[in-house]
C-alpha distance (Angstrom), angle and dihedral (degrees) to the residues before:
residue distance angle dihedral
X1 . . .
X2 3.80 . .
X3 4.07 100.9 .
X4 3.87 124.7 36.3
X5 3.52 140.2 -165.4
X6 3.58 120.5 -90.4
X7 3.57 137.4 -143.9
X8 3.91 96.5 -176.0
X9 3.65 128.5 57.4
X10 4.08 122.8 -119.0
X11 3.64 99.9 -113.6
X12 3.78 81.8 52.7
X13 3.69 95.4 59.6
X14 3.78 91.7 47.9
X15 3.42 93.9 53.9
X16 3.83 90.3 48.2
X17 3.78 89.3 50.1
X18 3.41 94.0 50.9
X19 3.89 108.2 47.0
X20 3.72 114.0 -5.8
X21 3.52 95.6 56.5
X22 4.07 94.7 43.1
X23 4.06 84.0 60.5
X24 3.74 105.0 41.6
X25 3.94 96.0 34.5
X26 4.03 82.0 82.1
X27 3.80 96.3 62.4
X28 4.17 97.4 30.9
X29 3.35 114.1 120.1
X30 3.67 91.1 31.9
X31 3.59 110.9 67.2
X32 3.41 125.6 59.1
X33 3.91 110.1 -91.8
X34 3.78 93.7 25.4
X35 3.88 129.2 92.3
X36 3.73 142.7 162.4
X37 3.77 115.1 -126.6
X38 4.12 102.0 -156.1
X39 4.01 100.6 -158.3
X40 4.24 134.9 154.9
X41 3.71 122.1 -115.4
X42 3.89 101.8 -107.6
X43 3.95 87.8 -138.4
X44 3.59 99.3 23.2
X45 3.15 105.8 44.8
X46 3.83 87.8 -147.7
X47 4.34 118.5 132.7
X48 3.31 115.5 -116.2
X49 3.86 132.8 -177.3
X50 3.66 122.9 -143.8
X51 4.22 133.9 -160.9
X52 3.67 101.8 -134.4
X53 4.08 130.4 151.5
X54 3.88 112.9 -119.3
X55 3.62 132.2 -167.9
X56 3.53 125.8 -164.2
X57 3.80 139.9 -154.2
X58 4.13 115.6 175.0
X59 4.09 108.5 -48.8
X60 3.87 89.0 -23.5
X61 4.22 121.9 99.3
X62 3.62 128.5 -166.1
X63 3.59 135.7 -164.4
X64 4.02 126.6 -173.6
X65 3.52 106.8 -132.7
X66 3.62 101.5 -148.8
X67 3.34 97.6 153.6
X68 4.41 92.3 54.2
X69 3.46 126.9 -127.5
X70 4.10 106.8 -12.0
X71 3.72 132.0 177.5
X72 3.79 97.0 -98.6
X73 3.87 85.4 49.4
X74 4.39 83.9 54.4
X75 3.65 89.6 45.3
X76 3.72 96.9 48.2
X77 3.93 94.1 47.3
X78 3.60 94.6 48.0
X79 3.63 95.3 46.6
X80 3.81 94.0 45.6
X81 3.94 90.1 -137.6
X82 3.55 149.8 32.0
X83 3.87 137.9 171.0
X84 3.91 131.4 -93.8
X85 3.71 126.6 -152.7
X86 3.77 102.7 -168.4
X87 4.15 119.6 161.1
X88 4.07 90.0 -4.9
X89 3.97 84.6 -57.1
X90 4.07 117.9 120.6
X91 4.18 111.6 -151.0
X92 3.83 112.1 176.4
X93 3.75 109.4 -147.4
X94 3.63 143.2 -146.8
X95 3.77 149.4 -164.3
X96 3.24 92.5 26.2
X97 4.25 123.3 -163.5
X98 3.43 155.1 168.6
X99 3.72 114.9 -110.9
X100 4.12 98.1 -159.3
X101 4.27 117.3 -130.6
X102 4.02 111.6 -63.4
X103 3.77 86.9 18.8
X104 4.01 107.6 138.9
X105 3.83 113.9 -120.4
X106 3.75 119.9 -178.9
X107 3.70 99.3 -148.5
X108 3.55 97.1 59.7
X109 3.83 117.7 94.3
X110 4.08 123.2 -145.2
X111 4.00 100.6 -79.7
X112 3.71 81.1 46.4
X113 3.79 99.2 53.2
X114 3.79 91.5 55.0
X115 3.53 96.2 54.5
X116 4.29 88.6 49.0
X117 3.94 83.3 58.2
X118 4.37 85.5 77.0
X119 3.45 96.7 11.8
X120 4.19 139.7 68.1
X121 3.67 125.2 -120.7
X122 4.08 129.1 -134.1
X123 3.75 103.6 -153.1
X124 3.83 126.1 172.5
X125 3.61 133.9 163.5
X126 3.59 120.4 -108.6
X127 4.36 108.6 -127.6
């Protein structure tokens, strides 16, 4: 699955990148709805720490990836874990995948599930 659908436009994501994210990466990981997603740089090798929204059923975490198939997304799959700071709680995370559009995903609640009917899902289990 190298390219998936998208539910936010590119300008959109630079825009995020470039000064949403700056403000809110202080408090993700602490409020509810925002968390840090700690991953390496699959050519880099460099850390990097992501805003995402996760949702979270038992040991399994989901993610909506509205905005498709993103570098932190790469770096996560190719690494085959990460780390998630969600509510001042870190869960590392492993076998990590892409659930594609319409897939069913336990961890997602109803609001969720709607968006996963146009959209892929990262899921991973939490060790």
């Amino acid at each position: 699955m190298t390219d998936l659908p998208r539910m936010f436009p590119p300008w959109l994501d630079r825009i995020q990148i470039r000064y949403f994210n700056p403000v809110i990466k202080p408090f993700a990981g602490r409020l509810p709805g925002l968390s840090l997603l700690r991953h390496r740089g699959r050519r880099s090798g460099r850390d990097y720490e992501t805003v995402v929204t996760t949702y979270r059923r038992g040991n399994e975490l989901a993610i909506v990836l509205g905005h498709g198939k993103t570098d932190w997304v790469k770096n996560v799959l190719a690494a085959g874990e990460a780390d998630v700071v969600v509510r001042g709680r870190e869960w590392h995370v492993v076998n990590p995948r892409i659930v594609p559009p319409g897939g069913e995903v336990a961890a997602l609640p109803g609001f969720a599930r709607l968006q996963a009917k146009n959209s892929a899902v990262f899921v991973a289990d939490i060790a």
